[in-house]
N, C-alpha and C positions, 0 to 999 in steps of 0.2 A: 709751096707745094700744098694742093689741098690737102685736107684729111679726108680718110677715106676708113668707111666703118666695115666691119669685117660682115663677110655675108651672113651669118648666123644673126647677126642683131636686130636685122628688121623684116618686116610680113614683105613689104610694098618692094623691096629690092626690083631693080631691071636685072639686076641678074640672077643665073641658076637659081633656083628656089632650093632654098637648103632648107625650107620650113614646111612643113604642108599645109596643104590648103585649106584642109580642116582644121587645124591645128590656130590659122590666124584668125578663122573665122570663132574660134571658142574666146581668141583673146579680144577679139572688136566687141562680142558679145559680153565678156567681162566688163572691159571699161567701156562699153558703150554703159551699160546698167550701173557703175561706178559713178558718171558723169552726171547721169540723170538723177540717181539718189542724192547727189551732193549739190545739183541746184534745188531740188525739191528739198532740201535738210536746210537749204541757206534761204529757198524761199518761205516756207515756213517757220524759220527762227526772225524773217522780216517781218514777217505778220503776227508775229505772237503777244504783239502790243497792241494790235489798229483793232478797229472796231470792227469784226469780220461781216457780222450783216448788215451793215452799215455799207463797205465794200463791196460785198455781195449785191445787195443794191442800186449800187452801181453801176457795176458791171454788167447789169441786165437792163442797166437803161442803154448802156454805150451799147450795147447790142441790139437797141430796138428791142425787145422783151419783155413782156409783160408781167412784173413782179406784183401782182394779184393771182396770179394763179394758185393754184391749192397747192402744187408740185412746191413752185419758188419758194411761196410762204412756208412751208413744211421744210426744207432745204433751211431756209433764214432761220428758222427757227431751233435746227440743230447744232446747223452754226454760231449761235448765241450760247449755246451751252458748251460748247470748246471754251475752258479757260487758260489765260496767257500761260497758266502752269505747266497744263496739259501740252500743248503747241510745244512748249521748247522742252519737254521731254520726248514729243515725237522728231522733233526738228536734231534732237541730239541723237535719238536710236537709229535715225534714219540717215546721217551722219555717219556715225558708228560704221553702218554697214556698207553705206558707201566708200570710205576708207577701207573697210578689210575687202569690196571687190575690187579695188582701185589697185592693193596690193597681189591681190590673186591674179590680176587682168596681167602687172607688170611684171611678176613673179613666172606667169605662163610664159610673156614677151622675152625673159631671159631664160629660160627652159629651168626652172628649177626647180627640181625632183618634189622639193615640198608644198609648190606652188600646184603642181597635179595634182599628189593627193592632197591637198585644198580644196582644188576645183569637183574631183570626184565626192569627197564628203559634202561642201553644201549640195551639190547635186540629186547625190542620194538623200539627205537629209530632206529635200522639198518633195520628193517623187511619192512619200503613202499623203501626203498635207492634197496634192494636188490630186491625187485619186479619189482621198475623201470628199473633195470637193466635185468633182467628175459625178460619181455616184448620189452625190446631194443635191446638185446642182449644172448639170451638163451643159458645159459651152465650148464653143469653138475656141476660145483663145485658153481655153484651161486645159483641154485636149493638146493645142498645140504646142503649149510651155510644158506639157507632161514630155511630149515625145522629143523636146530640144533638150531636156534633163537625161532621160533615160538614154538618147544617142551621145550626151558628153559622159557621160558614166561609162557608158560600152565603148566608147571609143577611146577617151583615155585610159581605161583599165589595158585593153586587147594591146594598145600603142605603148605601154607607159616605156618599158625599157626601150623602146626607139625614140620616146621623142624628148627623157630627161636624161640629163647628164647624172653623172652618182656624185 
C-alpha cells in the first residue's frame, strides 16, 4: 500500500488545497532565498583559498573580456584585498543565515505558529534598511524587495490565527 502524506504537508498537493496560495508562495520564497544563501556560503568558503584575481582573470578571458579595462582592473583590484579570513567569515555569516531561512522556509511548510512570527520579524526587521536605501539610492529591485516584505508582514499578521496551528 502506498503511503499517502496528509493534505496539510505539502503546497504542490493535486488535491483540495488546504494551504494558500499565498501562504506557499512566502515558503518557495523562504527556501528559495535559503538555497541560494547556502550555495553562495559554500561557494565562497570554496574560494577562500584560491587566488581570487587571479580567477577573476580568468573568468574574463573565458568570456571573451577584456581585463585591461579600468572597470576589471578596479574590480581585480578589490578582489585582491578580500583576505581568505575575511571570505570564510562571510562564507560562515552567510551560511548562518541561510540555515535560519531554510528553517523558517520549513517551519512555514509545517505551519508553525513560531515559524510566522519568524517570518514577520525578519520581514519587519529589513523594511526601515530597505527604505533607507530607497531614499539614498532609488531602484527598481529595492522598491520591489520593499513591497514583497511589507505584503509578507501584512499578510501574515491579518492571517496569522488562520494559517498557524497553536
Amino acid at each position: 500500500m502506498p503511503c499517502r502524506l496528509p493534505r496539510a504537508t505539502v503546497c504542490w498537493s493535486k488535491t483540495v488545497a488546504s494551504r494558500p496560495p499565498a501562504l506557499c508562495a512566502i515558503i518557495a520564497l523562504k527556501l528559495g532565498k535559503a538555497l541560494l544563501l547556502l550555495f553562495l556560503a559554500l561557494g565562497a568558503w570554496k574560494l577562500s583559498d584560491q587566488n581570487l584575481p587571479g580567477l577573476f582573470r580568468h573568468l574574463l578571458l573565458i568570456l571573451h573580456l577584456d581585463p585591461e579595462k579600468q572597470f576589471f582592473v578596479d574590480l581585480g583590484l578589490k578582489l585582491g584585498q578580500i583576505s581568505s579570513q575575511k571570505l570564510q567569515w562571510m562564507a560562515a555569516g552567510t551560511g548562518l543565515y541561510g540555515l535560519c531561512s531554510l528553517t523558517e522556509g520549513v517551519g512555514l511548510l509545517l505551519r508553525a505558529q513560531w515559524a510566522g512570527w519568524l517570518a514577520i520579524a525578519e520581514s519587519c526587521f529589513f523594511i526601515p534598511i530597505e527604505v533607507y536605501e530607497l531614499l539614498h539610492r532609488a531602484s527598481i529591485a529595492v522598491g520591489l524587495i520593499l513591497l514583497i516584505n511589507v505584503w509578507i508582514v501584512v499578510y501574515l499578521w491579518v492571517n496569522r490565527e488562520r494559517l498557524f496551528r497553536r
